[in-house]
C-alpha positions in Angstrom: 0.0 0.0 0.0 1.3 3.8 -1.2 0.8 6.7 1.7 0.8 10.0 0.2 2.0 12.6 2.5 0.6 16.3 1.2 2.0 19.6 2.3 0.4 23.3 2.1 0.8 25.1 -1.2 2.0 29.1 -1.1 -1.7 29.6 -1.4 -2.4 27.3 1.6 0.6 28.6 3.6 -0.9 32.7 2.9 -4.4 31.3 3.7 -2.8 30.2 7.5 -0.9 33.2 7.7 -3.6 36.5 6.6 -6.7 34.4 6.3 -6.5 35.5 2.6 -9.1 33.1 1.4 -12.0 33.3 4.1 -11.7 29.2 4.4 -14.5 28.9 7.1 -12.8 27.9 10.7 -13.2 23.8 10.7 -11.4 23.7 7.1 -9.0 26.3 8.0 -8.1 23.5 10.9 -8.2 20.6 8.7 -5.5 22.4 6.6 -3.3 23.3 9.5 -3.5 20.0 10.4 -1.1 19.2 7.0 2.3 19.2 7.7 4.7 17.3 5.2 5.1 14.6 7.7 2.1 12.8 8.3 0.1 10.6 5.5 -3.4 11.1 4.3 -5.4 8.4 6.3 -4.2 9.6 8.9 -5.3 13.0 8.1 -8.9 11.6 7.4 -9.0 9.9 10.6 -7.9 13.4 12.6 -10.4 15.2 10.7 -13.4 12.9 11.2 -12.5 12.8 14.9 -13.3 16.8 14.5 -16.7 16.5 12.3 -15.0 16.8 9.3 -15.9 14.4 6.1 -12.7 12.9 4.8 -13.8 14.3 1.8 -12.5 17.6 3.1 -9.1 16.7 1.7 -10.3 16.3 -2.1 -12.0 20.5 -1.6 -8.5 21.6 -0.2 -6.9 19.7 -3.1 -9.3 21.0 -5.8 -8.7 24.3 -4.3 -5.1 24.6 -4.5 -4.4 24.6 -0.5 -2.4 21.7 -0.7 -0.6 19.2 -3.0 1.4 15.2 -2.7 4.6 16.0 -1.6 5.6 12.6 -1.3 4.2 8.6 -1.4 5.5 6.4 0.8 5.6 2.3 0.8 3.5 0.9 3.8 4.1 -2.7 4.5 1.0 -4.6 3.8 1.0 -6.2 7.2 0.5 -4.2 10.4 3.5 -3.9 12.3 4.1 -6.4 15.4 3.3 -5.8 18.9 4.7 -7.7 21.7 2.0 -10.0 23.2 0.3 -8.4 26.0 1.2 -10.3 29.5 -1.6 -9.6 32.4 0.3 -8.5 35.5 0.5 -11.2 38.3 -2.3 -11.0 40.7 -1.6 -9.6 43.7 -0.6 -12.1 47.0 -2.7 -12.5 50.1 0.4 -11.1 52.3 0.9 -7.3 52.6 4.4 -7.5 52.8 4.9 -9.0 49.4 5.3 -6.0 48.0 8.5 -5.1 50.1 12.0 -5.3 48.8 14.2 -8.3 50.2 12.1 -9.3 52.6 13.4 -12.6 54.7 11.1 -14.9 56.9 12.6 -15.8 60.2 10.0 -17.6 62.3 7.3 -15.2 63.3 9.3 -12.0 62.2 10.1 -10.6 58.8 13.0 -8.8 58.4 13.0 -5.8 55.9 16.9 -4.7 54.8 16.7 -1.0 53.4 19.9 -0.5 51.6 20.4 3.2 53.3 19.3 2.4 56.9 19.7 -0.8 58.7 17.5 -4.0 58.5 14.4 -3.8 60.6 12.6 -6.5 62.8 9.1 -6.4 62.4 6.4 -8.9 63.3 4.7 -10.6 61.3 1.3 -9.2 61.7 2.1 -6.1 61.6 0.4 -2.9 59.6 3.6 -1.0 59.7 3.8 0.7 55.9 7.1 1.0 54.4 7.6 5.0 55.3 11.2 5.1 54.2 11.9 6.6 50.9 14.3 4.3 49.9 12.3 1.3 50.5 9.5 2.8 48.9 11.6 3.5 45.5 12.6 0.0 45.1 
């Protein structure tokens, strides 16, 4: 499939600048939305999204407020995405969540790389308040 990327013409470019050719306000957006980089469908889909027929294109064209500037190959098959992996539901404990934590018994010890390790017990509703432990 062939993209065609269109830019503004001197006429389109004095139109954005002085309003020289009273284009009323919603085409006058569709043509600002042209920029040299982006291809037509793409530029149909933005101006539907406004209210704008895609059709709006061919009266800007017929017009003289813009012109191809290039074509562009686009692969025939959509590009690949990584499969998307659901995030592991979360455990029962409220400590799993906390960095390098070690189970001793009834006591969990948390080890915060700026401060020393901590002795907590196990049912405990202390939340992490350090910053550190927090960020990791």
């Amino acid at each position: 499939m062939v993209a065609v990327i269109y830019k503004k013409t001197p006429k389109g470019l004095e139109e954005i600048e002085r309003h020289s050719f009273g284009l009323h306000r919603k085409i006058r957006s569709v043509l600002i939305m042209v920029d040299g980089r982006t291809d037509l469908l793409t530029l149909k889909q933005r101006a539907t999204a406004l209210g704008e027929p895609p059709d709006v294109f061919d009266t800007l064209i017929e017009q003289g407020y813009i012109e191809p500037a290039t074509q562009i190959l686009l692969s025939e098959q959509p590009p690949r995405t990584p499969p998307h992996t659901p995030p592991a539901p979360p455990t029962a404990s409220h400590h799993s969540s906390a960095p390098a934590v070690a189970k001793a018994a009834t006591k969990l010890t948390v080890v915060c790389p700026m401060h020393k390790p901590k002795c907590i017990g196990a049912d405990c509703s202390m939340s992490y308040g350090c910053k550190a432990m927090r960020q990791m």
